[in-house]
mmCIF file as Biopython writes it, N, C-alpha, C and O atoms, coordinates in Angstrom:
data_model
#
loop_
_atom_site.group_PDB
_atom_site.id
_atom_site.type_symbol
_atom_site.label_atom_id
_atom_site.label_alt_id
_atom_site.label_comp_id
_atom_site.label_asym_id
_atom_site.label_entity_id
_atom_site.label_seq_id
_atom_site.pdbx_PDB_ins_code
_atom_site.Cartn_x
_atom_site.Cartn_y
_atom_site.Cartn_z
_atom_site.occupancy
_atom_site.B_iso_or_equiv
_atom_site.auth_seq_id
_atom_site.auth_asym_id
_atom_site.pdbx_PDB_model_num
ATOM 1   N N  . UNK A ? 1  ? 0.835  -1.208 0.000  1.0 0.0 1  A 1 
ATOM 2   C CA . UNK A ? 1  ? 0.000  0.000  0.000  1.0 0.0 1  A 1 
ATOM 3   C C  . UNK A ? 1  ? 0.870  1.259  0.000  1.0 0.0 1  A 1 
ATOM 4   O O  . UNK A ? 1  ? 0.183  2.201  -0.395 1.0 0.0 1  A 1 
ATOM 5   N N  . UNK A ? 2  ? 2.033  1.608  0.272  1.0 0.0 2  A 1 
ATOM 6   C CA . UNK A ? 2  ? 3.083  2.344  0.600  1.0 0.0 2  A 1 
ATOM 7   C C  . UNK A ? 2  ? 3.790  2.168  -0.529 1.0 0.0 2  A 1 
ATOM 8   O O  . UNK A ? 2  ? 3.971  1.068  -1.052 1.0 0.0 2  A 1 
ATOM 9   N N  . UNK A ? 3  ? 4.242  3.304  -0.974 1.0 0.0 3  A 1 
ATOM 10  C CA . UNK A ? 3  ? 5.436  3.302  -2.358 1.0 0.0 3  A 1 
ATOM 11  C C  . UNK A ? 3  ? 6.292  3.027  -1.543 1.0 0.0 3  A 1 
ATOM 12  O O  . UNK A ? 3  ? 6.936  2.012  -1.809 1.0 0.0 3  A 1 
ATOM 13  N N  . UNK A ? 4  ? 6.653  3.762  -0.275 1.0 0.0 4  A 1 
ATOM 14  C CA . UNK A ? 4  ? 8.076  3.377  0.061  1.0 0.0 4  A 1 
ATOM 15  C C  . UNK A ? 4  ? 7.821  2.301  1.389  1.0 0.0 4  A 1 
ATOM 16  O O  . UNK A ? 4  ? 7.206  2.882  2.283  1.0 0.0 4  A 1 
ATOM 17  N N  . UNK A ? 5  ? 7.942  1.772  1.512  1.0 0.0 5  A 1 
ATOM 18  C CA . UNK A ? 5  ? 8.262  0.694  3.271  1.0 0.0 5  A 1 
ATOM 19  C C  . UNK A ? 5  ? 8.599  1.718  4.460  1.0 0.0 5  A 1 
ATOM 20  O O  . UNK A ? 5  ? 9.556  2.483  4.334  1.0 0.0 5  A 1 
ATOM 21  N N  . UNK A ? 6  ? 7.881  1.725  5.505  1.0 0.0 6  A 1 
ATOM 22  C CA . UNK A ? 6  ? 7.984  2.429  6.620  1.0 0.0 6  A 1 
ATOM 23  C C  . UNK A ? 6  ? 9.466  1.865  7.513  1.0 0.0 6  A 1 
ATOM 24  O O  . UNK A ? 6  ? 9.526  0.640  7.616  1.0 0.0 6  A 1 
ATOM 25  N N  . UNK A ? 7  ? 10.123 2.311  7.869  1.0 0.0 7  A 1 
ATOM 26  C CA . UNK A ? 7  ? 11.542 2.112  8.295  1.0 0.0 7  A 1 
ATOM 27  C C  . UNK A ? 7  ? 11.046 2.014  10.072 1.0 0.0 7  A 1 
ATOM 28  O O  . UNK A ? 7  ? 10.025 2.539  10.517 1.0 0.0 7  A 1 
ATOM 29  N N  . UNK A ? 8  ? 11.890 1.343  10.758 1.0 0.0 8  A 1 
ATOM 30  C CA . UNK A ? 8  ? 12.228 1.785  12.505 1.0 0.0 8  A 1 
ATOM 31  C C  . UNK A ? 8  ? 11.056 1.670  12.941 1.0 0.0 8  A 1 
ATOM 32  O O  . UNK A ? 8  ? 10.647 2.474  13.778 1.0 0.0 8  A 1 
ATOM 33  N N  . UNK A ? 9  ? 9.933  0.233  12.280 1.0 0.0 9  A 1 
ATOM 34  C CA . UNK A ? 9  ? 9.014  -0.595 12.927 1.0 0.0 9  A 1 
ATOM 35  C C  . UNK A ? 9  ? 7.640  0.378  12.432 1.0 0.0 9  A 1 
ATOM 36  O O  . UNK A ? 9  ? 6.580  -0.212 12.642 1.0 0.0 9  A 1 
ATOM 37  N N  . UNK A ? 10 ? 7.508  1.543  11.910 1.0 0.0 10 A 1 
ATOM 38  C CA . UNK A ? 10 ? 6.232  2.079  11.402 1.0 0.0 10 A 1 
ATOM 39  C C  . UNK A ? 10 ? 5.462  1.418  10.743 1.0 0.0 10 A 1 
ATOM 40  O O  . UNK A ? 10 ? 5.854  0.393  10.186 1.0 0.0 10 A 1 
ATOM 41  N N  . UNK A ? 11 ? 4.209  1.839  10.652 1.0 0.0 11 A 1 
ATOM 42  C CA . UNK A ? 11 ? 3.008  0.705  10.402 1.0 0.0 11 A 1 
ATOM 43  C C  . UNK A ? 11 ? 2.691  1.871  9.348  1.0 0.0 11 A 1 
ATOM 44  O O  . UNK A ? 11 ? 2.893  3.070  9.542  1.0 0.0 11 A 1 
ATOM 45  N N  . UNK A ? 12 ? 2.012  1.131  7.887  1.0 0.0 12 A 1 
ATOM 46  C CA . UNK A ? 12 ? 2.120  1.671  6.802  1.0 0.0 12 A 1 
ATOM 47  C C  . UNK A ? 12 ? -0.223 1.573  7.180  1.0 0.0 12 A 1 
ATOM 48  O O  . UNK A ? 12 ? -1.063 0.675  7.238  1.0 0.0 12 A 1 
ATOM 49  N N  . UNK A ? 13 ? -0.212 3.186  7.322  1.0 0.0 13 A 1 
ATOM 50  C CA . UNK A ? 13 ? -1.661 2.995  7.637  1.0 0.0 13 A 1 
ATOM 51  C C  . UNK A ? 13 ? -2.805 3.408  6.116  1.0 0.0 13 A 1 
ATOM 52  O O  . UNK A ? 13 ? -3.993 3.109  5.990  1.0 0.0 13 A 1 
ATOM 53  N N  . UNK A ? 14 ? -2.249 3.880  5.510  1.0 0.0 14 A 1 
ATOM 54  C CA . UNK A ? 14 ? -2.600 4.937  3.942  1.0 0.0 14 A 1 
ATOM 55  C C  . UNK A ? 14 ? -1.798 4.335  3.076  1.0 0.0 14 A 1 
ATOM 56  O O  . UNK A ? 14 ? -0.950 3.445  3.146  1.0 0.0 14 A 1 
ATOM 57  N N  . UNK A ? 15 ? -2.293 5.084  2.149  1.0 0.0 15 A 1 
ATOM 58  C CA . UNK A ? 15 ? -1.113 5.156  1.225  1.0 0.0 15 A 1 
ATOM 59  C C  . UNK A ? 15 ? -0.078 6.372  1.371  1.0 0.0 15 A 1 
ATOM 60  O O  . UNK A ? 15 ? -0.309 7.573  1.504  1.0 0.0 15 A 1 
ATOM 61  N N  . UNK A ? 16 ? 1.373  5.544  1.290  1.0 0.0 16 A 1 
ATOM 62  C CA . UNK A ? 16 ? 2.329  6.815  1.412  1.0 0.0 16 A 1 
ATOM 63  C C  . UNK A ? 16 ? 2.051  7.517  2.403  1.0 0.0 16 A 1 
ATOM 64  O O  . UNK A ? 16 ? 2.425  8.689  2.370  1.0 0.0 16 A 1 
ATOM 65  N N  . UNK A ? 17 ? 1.136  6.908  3.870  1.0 0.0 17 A 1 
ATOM 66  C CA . UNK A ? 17 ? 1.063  7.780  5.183  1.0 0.0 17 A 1 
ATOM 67  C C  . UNK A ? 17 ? 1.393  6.486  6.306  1.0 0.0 17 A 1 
ATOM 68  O O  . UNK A ? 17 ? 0.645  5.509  6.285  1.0 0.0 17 A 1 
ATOM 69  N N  . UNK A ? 18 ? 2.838  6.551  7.525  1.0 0.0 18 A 1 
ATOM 70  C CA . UNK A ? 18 ? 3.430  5.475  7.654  1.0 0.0 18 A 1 
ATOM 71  C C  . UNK A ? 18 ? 2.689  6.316  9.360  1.0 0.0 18 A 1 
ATOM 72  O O  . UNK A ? 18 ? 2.362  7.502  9.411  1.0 0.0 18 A 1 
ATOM 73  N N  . UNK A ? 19 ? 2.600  5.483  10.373 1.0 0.0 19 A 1 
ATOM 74  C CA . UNK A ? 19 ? 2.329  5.557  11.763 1.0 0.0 19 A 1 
ATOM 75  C C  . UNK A ? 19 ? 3.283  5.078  12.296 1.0 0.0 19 A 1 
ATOM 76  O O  . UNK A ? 19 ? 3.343  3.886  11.995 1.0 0.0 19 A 1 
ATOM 77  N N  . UNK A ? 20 ? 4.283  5.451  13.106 1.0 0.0 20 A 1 
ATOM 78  C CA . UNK A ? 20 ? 5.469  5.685  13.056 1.0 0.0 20 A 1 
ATOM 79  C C  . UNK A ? 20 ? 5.524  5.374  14.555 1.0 0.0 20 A 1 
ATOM 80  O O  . UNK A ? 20 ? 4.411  5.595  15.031 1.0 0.0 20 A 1 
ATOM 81  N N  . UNK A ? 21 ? 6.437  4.923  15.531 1.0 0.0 21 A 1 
ATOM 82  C CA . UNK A ? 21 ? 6.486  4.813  16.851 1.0 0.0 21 A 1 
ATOM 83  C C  . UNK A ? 21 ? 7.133  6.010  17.496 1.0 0.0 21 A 1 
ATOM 84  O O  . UNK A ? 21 ? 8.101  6.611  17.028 1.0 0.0 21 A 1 
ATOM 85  N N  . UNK A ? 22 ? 6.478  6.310  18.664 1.0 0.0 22 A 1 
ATOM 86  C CA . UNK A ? 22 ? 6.991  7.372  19.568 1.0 0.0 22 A 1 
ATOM 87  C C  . UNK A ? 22 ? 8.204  8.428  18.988 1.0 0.0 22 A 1 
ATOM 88  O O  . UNK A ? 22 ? 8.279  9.562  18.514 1.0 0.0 22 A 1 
ATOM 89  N N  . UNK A ? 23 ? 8.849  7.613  19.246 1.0 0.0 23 A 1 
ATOM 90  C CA . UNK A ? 23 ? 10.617 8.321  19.353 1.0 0.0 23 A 1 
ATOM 91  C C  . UNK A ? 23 ? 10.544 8.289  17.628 1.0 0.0 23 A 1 
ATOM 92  O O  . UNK A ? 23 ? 11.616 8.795  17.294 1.0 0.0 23 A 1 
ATOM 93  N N  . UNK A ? 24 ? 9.870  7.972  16.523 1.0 0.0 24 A 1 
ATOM 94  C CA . UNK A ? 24 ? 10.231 8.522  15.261 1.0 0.0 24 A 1 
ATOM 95  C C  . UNK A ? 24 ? 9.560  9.378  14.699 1.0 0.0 24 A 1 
ATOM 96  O O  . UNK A ? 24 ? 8.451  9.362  15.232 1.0 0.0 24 A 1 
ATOM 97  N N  . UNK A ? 25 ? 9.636  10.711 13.301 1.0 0.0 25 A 1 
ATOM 98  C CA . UNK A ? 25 ? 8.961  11.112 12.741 1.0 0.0 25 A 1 
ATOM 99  C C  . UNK A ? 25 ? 9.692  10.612 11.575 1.0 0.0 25 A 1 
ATOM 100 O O  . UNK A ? 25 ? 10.523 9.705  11.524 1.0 0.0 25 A 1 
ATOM 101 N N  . UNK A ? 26 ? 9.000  11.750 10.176 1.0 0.0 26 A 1 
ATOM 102 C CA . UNK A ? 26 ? 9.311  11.756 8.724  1.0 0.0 26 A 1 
ATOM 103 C C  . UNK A ? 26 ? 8.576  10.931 8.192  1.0 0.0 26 A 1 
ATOM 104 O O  . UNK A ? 26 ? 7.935  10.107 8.843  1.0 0.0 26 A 1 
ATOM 105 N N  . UNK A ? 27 ? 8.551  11.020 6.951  1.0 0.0 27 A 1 
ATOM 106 C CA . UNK A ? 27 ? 7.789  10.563 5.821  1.0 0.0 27 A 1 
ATOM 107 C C  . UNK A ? 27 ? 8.043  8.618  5.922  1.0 0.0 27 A 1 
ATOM 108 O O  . UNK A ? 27 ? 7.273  7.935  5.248  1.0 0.0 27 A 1 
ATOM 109 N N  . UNK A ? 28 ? 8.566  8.275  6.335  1.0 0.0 28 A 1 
ATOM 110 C CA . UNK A ? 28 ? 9.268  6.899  6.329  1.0 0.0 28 A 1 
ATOM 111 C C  . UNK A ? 28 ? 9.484  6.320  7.916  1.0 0.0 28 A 1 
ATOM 112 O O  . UNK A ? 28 ? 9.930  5.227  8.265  1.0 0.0 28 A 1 
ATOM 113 N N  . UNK A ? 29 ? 9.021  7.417  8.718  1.0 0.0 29 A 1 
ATOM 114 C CA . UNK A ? 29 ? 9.824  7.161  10.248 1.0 0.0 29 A 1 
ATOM 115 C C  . UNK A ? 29 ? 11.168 7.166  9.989  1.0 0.0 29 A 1 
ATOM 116 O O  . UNK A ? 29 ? 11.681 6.259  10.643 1.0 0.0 29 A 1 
ATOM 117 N N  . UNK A ? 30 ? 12.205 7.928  9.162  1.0 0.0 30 A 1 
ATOM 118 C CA . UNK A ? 30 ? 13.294 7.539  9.222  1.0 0.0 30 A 1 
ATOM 119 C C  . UNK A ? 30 ? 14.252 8.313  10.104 1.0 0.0 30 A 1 
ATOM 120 O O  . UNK A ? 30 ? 15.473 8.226  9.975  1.0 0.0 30 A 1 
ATOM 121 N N  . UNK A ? 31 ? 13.429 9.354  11.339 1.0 0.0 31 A 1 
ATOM 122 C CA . UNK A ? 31 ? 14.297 10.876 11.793 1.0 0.0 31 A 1 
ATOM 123 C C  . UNK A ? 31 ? 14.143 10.068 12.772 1.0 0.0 31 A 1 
ATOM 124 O O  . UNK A ? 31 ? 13.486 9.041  12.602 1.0 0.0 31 A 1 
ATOM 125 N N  . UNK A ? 32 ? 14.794 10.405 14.160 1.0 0.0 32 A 1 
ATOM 126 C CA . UNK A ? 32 ? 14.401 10.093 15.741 1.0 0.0 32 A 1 
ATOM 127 C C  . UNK A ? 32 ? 14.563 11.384 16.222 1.0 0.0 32 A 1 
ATOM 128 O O  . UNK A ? 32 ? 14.365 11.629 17.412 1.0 0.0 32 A 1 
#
């Protein structure tokens, strides 16, 4: 459902919109 794969355990909830755990943001969860 995601063009890209959610990184650092984020859950891919949309399309191209990732739900991301606590301690991550960004488009991918890829910031802490």
């Amino acid at each position: 459902i995601c063009t890209s794969p959610c990184q650092n355990g984020g859950n891919c909830t949309a399309p191209s919109v990732c739900t991301c755990p606590t301690t991550f943001n960004g488009s991918v969860c890829e910031f802490r």
